[in-house]
C-alpha positions, 0 to 999 in steps of 0.5 A: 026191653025191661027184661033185658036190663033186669038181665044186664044188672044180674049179668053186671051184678054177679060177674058171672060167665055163661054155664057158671052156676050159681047159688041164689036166693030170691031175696038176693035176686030181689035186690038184683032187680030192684023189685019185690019177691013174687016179681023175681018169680016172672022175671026169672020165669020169662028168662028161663022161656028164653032160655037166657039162664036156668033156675033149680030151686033149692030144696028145703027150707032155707037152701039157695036155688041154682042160676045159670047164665046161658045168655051172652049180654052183648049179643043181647043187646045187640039183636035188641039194637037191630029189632029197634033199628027195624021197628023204629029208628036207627037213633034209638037203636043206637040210643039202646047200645049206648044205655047198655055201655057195649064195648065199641066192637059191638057199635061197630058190627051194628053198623056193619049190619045196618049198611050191609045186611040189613035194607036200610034204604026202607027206612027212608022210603017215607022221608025221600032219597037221603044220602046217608054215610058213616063218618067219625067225627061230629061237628059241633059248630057250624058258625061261618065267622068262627070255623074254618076247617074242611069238613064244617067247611064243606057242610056250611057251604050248602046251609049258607050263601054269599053275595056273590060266587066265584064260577071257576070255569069263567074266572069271573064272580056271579051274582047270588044273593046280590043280584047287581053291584058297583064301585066307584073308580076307586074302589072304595065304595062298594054298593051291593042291590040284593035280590028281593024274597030270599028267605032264611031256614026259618022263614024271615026274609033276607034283608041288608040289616042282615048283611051288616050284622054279618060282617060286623061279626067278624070283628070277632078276636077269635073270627079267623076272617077278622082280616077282611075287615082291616080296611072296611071302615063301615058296612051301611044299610042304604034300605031294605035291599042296598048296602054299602060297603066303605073302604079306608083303602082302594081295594079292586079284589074285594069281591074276593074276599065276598066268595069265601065261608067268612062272607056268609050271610046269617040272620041279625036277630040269633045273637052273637058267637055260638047263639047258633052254631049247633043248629045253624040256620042260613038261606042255602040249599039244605037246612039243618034238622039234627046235629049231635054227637051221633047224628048230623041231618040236612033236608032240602030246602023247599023256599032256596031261591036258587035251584032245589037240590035233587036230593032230599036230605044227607044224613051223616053218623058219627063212630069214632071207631072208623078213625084210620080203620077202614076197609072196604068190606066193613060196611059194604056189599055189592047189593046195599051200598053205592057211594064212598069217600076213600080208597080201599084196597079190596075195590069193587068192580061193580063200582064207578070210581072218580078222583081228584088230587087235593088242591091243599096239602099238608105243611110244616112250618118253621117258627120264623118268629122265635129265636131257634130253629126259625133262625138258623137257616142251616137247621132248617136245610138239615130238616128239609133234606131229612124228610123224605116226602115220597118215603112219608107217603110210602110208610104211611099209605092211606090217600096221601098221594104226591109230594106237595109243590106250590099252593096253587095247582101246576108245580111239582115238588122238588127236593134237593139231596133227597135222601142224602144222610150226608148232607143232612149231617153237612147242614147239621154241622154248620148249623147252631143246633146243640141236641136241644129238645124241638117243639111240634104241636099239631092238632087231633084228627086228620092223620096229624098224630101219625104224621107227626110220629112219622116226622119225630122218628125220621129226625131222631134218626138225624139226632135232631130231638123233637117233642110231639103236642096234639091239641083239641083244634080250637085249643091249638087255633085259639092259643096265641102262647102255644103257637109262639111257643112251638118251634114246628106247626103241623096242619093243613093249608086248605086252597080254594077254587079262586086262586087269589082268595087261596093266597090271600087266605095263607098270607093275610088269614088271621089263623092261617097255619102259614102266617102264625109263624111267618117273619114279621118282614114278610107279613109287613111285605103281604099287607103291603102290596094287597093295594095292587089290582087283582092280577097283579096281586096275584103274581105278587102274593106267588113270588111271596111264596117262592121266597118262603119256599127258598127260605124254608119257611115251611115244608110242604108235605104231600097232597091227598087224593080224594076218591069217590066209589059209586054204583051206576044208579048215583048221578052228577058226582063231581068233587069239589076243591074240599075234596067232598062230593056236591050234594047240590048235583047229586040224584038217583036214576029212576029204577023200573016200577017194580024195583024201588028207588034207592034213596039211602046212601052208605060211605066211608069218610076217609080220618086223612081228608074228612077231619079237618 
């Protein structure tokens, strides 16, 4: 390894291209290597055997040798990547192109090798079946009362746990790390009896100190789940395993709220916001091991309450390169890869393939709140008729499938005067627009810049001007002044497998992309009925957004499918309402003795449902 930074700093030195020669004296080399002349002599000996250059030494004294670079410095580094790859880690094989500051092309070709040609599955034969797939985002923060986005989303929702879960097939809420609860008839007092032994990642036990101080973390200004508390006057430890939960109003769909991320619980001792969001510790499945710009690991849990995942770790590896670049064929062979997120044109047959449409979609809504195009009904019909959802998702491509209908599953989209440049201009006319310059902000990641460069075309061409903005996530969730300020908002709405949490979530959520930019009437509208029993609520809250919908409000866009390509030997792959695979069911069917158990994973995380 010390040969080869001697050999980048007279690559990087002299400038040269391979077969160039160059004179040299040793003095010269000496400062090259940062080193005394007789060790020139060993250095240029032993590149010489490698037949990386070729050294004539100058005759007489006082003439210059003779250098001549045979080698190539990145393929170099390269190999040298790959031989550390197979003696030690996959980490400090990255570690190695990183030192050497390789142009990306380089990172990805390791990759491609280190999932394809190369038996990475060896390398986790001594640690158990990981699952281990390529993304291209890391994930700084795993906080649940401070991050709600779909990837952190997914992550967290097998580190921590709730009091109670929502079984989707029943429609009905199960105990979890409450065994038992009550409430008066009211519905102002709610009393939660938690199971005794649940422990944390780092071997406390769970106990109602802990569930209090969770709760009271989403006071937080910046929790996007600060709503849940409007109406919690306290949160009350009765003893080790009870609380109480005191509410100023009845509320019959409290256990509702308790099924979402929010609701997790954490340890009391770790601190406040950002003590441990890196490193997160809760009681859930899997427990995190790394987490940084290049790696993110999870191990099973040994002393989880419930029961033990099948798989003994994810591994996840970030490279930024794979943003909107993938192909199939990039990290995947028949023989060494069996599991991916995304579609890919080239699919193989060898592949199971499941794929479900994405319970949330893509919105653009209007500023009701701003004097402009929130106003004027007649700009915001022009916009609607402009943009063509089916013509979006044919341009764009990728897993944008369907154009979007309501927030729940069932309706499908419709458009009125759908591609008609007529009406778009009719609607123009009457409206008070004057060719002033629009706002759309949005934020990196996602497939949001090419969407919104999609969306700025399209309404060029009906002469409604519109200026671009993507912010960081937490710049453009966290900037009161910039959401206020933009005309159009651009992001995601997720869903949830229980239907009321996904309304209360848009109508209520203290950074859902939907209320920031909602009508003050209407966000009076949203908190005043939530004092309706669950049902209810739930017919309300769909003819709150019919009357958006009509308004035009917001634009729904269109629904991701979300896909997964597997080999047979990969079982129970089932993707959940985050449009990611359930690692708590998945595992490996048994190979014959003499084969060995696959235990590593490759994927593809698709930029378009991966990012959020």
């Amino acid at each position: 390894m010390k040969l080869l930074e001697h050999f980048a700093s007279l690559v990087r030195t002299v400038g040269s291209d391979r077969m160039t020669a160059l004179t040299m004296s040793t003095a010269e080399l000496a400062d090259v290597f940062c080193c005394s002349p007789r060790n020139v002599k060993l250095i240029i000996h032993s590149m010489t055997d490698l037949d990386w250059i070729s050294w004539e030494s100058g005759r007489g004294r006082g003439n210059k040798s003779t250098l001549t670079v045979h080698a190539n410095l990145e393929e170099l580094v390269l190999e040298e990547a790959k031989t550390v790859a197979k003696q030690h880690s996959f980490e400090e094989a990255l570690n190695t192109l990183k030192s050497f500051h390789l142009d990306e092309r380089y990172r990805a070709e390791f990759l491609q090798w280190f999932f394809t040609s190369f038996d990475s599955r060896q390398m986790g034969a001594a640690a158990g079946e990981h699952l281990s797939f390529p993304s291209y985002r890391p994930l700084p923060s795993l906080d649940p009362a401070f991050v709600d986005r779909r990837t952190e989303n997914h992550m967290m929702r097998h580190i921590f746990d709730t009091l109670v879960r929502y079984d989707e097939g029943t429609g009905k809420h199960v105990p979890h790390l409450a065994h038992a609860w009550e409430t008066n008839e009211e519905h102002t007092v709610w009393r939660f009896y938690l199971r005794k032994g649940v422990l944390f990642h780092h071997g406390t036990e769970m106990t109602g100190e802990d569930v209090v101080y969770s709760f009271e973390r989403l006071r937080h200004p910046h929790s996007p789940y600060r709503w849940f508390l409007r109406h919690v006057k306290k949160c009350v430890q009765l003893n080790r395993y009870a609380v109480t939960f005191e509410l100023a109003q009845p509320c019959s769909f409290f256990l509702h709220l308790l099924v979402s991320l929010g609701a997790s619980i954490v340890p009391v001792h770790l601190g406040g916001r950002g003590n441990f969001a890196n490193l997160p510790i809760g009681t859930g499945p899997f427990q995190v091991k790394q987490n940084d710009e290049h790696k993110f690991t999870m191990e099973a849990f040994a002393s989880y309450f419930d029961k033990r995942p099948h798989l003994d770790g994810v591994d996840l590896y970030f490279f930024p390169h794979l943003y909107e670049q993938q192909r199939w064929n990039e990290f995947a062979d028949d023989e060494q890869v069996n599991f991916f997120h995304y579609q890919y044109p080239d699919e193989k047959e060898a592949y199971v393939k499941t794929s479900v449409m994405d319970r949330g979609s893509k919105v653009l809504t209007m500023n009701l709140r701003k004097f402009g195009v929130g106003c004027d009904e007649w700009l915001r019909c022009a916009i609607d008729r402009a943009l063509d959802r089916e013509k979006l998702i044919e341009d764009l491509g990728g897993n944008r499938s369907v154009a979007a209908g309501t927030f729940l599953e069932g309706a499908p989209f419709e458009q009125s005067s759908l591609g008609d440049e007529q009406s778009v201009q009719e609607c123009l006319r009457k409206s008070h627009y004057n060719g002033e310059v629009l706002s759309l902000v949005t934020y990196q990641g996602a497939g949001n810049e090419r969407d919104a460069a999609w969306i700025q075309e399209r309404l060029a061409e009906c002469g409604i001007r519109v200026a671009v903005t993507a912010y960081p996530l937490e710049e453009l969730v966290e900037g009161e002044q910039i959401m206020e300020q933009a005309d159009f908002l651009l992001a995601e709405q997720l869903s949830h497998e229980d239907p009321l949490l996904t309304y209360l979530s848009v109508f209520l959520g203290e950074k859902s992309v939907i209320a920031r930019h909602m009508a003050e009437v209407d966000r009076d509208k949203c908190r005043e009925i939530v004092d309706k029993d669950a049902e209810a609520l739930l017919e309300q809250f769909h003819q709150v957004e019919i009357s958006l919908r009509e308004q035009r409000a917001f634009l729904s866009l269109y629904r991701l499918e979300q896909f997964a390509f597997y080999q047979p030997d990969l079982q129970g792959v089932t993707i959940n309402a985050l449009g990611w695979v359930d690692y708590t069911k998945m595992w490996f069917k048994q190979a014959p003795v003499e084969q060995q158990i696959p235990n590593s994973l490759a994927s593809k995380t698709s930029p378009e449902s991966r990012n959020r």
